[in-house]
Residue frames as a rotation matrix with the C-alpha (Angstrom) as fourth column:
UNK 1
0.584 0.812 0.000 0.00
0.812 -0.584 0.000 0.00
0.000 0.000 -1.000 0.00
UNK 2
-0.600 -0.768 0.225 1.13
0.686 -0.638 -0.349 3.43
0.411 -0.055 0.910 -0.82
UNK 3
0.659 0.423 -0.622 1.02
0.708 -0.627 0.324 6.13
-0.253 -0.654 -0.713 1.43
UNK 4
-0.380 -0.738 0.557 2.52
0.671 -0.635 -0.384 9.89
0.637 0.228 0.737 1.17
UNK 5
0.315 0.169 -0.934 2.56
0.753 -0.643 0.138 12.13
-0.577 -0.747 -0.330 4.11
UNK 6
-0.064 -0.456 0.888 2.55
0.925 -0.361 -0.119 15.60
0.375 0.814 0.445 2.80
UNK 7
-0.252 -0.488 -0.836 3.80
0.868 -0.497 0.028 19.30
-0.429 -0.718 0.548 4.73
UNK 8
-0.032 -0.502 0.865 2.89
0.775 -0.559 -0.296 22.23
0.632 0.660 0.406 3.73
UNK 9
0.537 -0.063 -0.841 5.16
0.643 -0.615 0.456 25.21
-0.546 -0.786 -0.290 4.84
UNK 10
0.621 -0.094 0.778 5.85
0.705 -0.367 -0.607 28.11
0.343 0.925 -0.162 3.55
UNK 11
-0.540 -0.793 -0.283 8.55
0.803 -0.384 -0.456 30.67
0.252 -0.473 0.844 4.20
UNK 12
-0.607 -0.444 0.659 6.54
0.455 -0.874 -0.170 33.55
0.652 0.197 0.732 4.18
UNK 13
-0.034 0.820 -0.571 4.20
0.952 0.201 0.231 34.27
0.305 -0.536 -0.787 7.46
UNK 14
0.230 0.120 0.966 3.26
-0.203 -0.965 0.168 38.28
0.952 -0.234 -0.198 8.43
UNK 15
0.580 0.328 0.746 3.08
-0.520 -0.557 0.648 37.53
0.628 -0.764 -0.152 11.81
UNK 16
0.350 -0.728 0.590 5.36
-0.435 0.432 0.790 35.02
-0.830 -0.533 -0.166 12.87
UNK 17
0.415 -0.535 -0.736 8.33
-0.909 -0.278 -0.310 35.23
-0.039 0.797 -0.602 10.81
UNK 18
-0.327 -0.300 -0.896 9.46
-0.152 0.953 -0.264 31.40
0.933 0.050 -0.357 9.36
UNK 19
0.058 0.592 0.804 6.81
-0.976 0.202 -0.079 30.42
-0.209 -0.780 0.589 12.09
UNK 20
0.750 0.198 -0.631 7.35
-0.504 0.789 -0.352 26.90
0.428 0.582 0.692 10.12
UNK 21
0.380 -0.689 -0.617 10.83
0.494 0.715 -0.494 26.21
0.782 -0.117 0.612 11.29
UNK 22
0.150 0.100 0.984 11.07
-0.549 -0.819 0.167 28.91
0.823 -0.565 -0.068 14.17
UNK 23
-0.208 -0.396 -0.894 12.23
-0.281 0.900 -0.333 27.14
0.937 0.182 -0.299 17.49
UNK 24
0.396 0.912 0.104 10.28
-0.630 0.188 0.754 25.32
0.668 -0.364 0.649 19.78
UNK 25
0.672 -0.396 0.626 12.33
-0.373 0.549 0.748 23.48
-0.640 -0.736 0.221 22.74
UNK 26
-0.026 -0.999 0.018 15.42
-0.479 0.028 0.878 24.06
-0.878 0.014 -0.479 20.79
UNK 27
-0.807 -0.167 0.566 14.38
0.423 0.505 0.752 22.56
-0.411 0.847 -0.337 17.00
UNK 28
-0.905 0.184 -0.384 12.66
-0.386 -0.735 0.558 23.71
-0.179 0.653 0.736 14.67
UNK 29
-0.117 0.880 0.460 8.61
-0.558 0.324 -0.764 23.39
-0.821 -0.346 0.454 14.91
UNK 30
0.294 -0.053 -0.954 8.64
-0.761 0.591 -0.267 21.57
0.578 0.805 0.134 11.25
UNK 31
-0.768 -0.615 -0.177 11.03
-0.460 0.723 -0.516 18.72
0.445 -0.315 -0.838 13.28
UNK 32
-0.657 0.303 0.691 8.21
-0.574 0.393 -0.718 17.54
-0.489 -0.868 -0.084 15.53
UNK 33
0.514 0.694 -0.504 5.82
-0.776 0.125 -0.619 16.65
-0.366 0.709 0.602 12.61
UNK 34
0.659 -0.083 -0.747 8.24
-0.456 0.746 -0.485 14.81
0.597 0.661 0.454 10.68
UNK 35
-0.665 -0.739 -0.110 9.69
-0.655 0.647 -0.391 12.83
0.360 -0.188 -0.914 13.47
UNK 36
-0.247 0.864 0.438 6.09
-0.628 0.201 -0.751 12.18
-0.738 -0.461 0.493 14.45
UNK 37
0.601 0.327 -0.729 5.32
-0.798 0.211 -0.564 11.18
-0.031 0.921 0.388 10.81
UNK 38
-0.082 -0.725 -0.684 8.77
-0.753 0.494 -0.434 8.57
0.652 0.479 -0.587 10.63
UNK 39
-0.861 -0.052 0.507 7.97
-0.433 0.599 -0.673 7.24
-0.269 -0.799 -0.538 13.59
UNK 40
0.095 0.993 -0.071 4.51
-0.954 0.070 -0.291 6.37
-0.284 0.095 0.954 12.40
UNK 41
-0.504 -0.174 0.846 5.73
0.001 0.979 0.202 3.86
-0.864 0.103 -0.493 10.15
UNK 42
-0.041 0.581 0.813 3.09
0.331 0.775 -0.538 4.53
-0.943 0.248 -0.224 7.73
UNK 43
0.797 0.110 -0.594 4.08
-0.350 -0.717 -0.602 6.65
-0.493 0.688 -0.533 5.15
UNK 44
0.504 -0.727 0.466 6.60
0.720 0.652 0.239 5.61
-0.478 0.215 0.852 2.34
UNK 45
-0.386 -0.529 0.756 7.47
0.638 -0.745 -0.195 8.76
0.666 0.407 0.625 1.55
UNK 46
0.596 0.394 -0.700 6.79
0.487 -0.870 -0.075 12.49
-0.638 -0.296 -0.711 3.57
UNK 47
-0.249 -0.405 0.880 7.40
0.832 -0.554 -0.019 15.45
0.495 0.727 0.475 0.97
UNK 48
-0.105 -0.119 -0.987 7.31
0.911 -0.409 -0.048 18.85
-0.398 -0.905 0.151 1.93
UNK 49
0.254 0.117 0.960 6.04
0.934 -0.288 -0.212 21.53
0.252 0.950 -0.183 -0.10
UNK 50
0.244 -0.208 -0.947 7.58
0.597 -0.738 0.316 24.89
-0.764 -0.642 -0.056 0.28
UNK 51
0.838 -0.220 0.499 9.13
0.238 -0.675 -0.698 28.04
0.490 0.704 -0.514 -1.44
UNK 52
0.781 -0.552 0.291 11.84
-0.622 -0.652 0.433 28.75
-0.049 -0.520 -0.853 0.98
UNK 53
0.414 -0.574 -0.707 15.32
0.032 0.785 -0.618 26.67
0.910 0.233 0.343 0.64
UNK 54
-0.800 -0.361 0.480 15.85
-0.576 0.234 -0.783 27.35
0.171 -0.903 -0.395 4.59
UNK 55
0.236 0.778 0.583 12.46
-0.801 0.495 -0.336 25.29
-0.549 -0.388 0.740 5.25
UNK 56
0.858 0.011 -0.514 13.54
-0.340 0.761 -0.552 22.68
0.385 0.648 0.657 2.03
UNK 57
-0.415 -0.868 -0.272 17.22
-0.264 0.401 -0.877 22.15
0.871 -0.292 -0.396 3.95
UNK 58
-0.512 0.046 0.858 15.71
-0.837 0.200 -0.510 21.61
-0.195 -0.979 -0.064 7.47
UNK 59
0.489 0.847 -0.207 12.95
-0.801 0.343 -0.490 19.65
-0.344 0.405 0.847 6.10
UNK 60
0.520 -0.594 -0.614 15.87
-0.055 0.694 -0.718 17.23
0.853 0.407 0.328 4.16
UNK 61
-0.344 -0.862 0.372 17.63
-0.585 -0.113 -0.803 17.38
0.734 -0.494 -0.465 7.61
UNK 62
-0.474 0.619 0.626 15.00
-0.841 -0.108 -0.530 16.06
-0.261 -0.778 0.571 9.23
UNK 63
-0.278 0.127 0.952 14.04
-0.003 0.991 -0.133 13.24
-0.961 -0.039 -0.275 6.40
UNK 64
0.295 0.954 -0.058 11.54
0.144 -0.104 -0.984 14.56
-0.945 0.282 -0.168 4.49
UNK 65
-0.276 -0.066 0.959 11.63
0.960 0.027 0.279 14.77
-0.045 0.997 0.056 0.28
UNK 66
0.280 0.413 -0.867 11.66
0.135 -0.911 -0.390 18.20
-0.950 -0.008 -0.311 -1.02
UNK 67
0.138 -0.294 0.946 11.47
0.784 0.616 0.076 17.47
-0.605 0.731 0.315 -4.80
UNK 68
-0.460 0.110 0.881 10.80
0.630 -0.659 0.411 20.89
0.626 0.744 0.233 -6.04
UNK 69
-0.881 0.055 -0.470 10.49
0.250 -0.791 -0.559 24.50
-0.403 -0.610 0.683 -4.68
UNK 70
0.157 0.987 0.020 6.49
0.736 -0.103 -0.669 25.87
-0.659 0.120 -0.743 -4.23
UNK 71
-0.516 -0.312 0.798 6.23
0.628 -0.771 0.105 28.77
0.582 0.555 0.594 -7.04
UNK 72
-0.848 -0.298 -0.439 5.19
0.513 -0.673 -0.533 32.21
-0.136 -0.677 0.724 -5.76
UNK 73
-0.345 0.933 -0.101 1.88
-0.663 -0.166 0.730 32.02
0.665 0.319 0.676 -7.18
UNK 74
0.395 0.784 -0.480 0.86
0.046 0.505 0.862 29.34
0.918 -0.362 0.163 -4.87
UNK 75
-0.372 -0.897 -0.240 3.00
0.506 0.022 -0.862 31.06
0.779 -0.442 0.446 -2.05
UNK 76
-0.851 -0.179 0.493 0.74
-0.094 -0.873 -0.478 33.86
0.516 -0.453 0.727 -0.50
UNK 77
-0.817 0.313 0.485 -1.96
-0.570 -0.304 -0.763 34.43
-0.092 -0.899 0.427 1.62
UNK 78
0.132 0.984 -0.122 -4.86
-0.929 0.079 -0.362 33.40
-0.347 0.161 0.924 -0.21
UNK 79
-0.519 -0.207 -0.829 -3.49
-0.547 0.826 0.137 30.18
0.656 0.525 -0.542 -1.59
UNK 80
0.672 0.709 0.215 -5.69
-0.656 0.434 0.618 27.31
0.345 -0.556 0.756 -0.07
UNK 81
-0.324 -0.869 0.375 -4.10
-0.811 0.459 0.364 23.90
-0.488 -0.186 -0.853 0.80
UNK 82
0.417 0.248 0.874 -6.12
0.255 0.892 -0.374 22.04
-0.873 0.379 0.308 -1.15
UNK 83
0.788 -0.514 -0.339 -4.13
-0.584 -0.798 -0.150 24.27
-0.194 0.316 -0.929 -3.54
UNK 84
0.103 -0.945 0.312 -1.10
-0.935 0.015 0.355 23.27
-0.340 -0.328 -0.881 -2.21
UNK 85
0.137 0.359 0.923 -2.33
-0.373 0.882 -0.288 19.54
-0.917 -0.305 0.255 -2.26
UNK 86
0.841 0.528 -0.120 -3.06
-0.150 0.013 -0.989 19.71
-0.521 0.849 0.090 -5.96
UNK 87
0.713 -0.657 -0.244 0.04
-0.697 -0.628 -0.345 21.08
0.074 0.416 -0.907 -6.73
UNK 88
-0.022 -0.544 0.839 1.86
-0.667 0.633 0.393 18.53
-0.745 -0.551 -0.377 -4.92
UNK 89
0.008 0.427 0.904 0.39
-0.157 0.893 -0.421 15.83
-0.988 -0.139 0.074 -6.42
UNK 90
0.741 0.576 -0.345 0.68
-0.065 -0.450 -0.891 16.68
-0.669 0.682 -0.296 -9.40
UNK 91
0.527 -0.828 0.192 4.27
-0.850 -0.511 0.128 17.96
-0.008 -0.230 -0.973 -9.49
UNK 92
-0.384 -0.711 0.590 5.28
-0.701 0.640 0.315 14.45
-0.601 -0.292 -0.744 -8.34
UNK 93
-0.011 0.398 -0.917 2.89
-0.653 0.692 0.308 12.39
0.757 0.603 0.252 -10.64
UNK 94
-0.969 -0.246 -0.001 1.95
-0.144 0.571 -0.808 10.79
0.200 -0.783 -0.589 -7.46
UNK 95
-0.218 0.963 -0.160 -1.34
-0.975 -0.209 0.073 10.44
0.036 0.172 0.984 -8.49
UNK 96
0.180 0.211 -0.961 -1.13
-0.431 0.895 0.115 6.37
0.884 0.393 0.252 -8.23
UNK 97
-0.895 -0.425 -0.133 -0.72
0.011 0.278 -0.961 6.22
0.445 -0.861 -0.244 -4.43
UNK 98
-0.165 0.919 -0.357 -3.79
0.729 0.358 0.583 4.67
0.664 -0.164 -0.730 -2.73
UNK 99
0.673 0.698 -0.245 -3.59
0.703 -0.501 0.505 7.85
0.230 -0.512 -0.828 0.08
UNK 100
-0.449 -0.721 0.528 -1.87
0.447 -0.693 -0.566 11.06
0.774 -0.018 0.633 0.13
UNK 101
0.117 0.244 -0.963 -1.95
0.884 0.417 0.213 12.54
0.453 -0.876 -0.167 4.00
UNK 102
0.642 -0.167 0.748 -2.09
0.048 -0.965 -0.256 16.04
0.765 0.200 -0.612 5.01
UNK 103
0.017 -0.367 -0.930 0.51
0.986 0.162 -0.046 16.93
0.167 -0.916 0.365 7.87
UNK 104
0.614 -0.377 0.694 0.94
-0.035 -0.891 -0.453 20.65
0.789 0.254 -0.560 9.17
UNK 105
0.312 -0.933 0.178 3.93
0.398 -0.042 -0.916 21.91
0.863 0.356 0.359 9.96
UNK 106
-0.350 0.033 0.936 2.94
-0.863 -0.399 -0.309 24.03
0.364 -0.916 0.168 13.73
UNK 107
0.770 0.638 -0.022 1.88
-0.261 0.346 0.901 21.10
0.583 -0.688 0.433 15.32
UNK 108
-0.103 -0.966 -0.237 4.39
-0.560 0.253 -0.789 20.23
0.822 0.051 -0.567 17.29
UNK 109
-0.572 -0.060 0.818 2.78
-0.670 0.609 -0.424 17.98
-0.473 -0.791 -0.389 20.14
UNK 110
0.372 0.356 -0.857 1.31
-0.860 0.480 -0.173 15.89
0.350 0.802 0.485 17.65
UNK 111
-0.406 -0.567 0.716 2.46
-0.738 0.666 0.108 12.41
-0.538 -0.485 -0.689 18.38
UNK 112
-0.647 -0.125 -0.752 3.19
-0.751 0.275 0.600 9.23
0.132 0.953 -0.272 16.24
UNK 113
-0.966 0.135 0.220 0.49
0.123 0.990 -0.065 7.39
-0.226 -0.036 -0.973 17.79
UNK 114
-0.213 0.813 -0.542 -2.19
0.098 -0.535 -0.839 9.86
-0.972 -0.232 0.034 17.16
UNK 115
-0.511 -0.473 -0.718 -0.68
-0.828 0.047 0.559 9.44
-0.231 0.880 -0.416 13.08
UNK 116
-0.914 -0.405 0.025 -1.02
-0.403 0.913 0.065 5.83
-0.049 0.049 -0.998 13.43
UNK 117
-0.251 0.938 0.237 -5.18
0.820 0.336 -0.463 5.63
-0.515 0.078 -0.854 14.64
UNK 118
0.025 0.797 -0.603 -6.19
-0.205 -0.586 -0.784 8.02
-0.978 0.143 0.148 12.74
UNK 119
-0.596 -0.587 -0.548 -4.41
-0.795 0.332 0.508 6.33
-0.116 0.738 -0.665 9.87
UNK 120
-0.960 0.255 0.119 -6.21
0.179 0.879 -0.442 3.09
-0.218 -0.403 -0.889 11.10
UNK 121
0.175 0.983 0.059 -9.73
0.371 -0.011 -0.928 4.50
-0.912 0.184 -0.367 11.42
UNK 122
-0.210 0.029 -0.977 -9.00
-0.839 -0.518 0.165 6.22
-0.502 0.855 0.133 7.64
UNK 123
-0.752 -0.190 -0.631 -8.73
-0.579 0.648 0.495 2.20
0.315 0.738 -0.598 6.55
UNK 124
-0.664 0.740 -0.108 -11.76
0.710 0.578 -0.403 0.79
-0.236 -0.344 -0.909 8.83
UNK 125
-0.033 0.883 -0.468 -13.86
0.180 -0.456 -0.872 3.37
-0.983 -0.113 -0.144 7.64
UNK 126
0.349 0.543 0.764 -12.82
0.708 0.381 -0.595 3.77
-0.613 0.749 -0.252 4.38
């Protein structure tokens, strides 16, 4: 079965600057996601969509695929995430993977077992 965990963070927030990788008990709030995500187990890939190449180097420091920078049309305020999603998916031709997972990028008390059942109910429910 294919799974893809997918991130999106952009560089550019108004109000908290690089609020994406900004640090949170010493690491960068992005880090808690994708160690939450690896630990999960269930993903065979986590990508990261971004515009910023400090968020695409932490992000690759951390695990995660950054195959391609976000363009600056799908960069600013108004951009949705199903947007983002689209784009993604697209981008990678990853359009043959049975489930493509949203992650965001501020959660940082997330936790890989909260990944895992909701992952679970997604396949007992359909």
């Amino acid at each position: 079965m294919s799974v893809l965990g997918i991130v999106p963070a952009r560089g550019g927030s108004k109000r908290i600057p690089d609020k994406n990788i900004v640090s949170f008990c010493n690491r960068p709030m992005l880090s808690y996601v994708l160690d939450a995500a690896s630990k999960s187990e269930i993903f065979d890939k986590i990508h990261v969509s971004t515009d910023s190449k400090k968020i695409a180097y932490i992000s690759k420091k951390y695990g995660a695929e950054v195959p391609f920078l976000r363009s600056k049309k799908l960069s600013d305020d108004k951009t949705s995430t199903m947007d983002v999603l689209i784009n993604t998916i697209k981008k990678i031709n990853s359009t043959n993977i049975k489930f493509h997972c949203l992650l965001y990028p501020t959660a940082p008390l997330i936790d890989f077992k909260d990944i895992s059942s909701a992952f679970k109910k997604l396949q007992r429910e359909n």
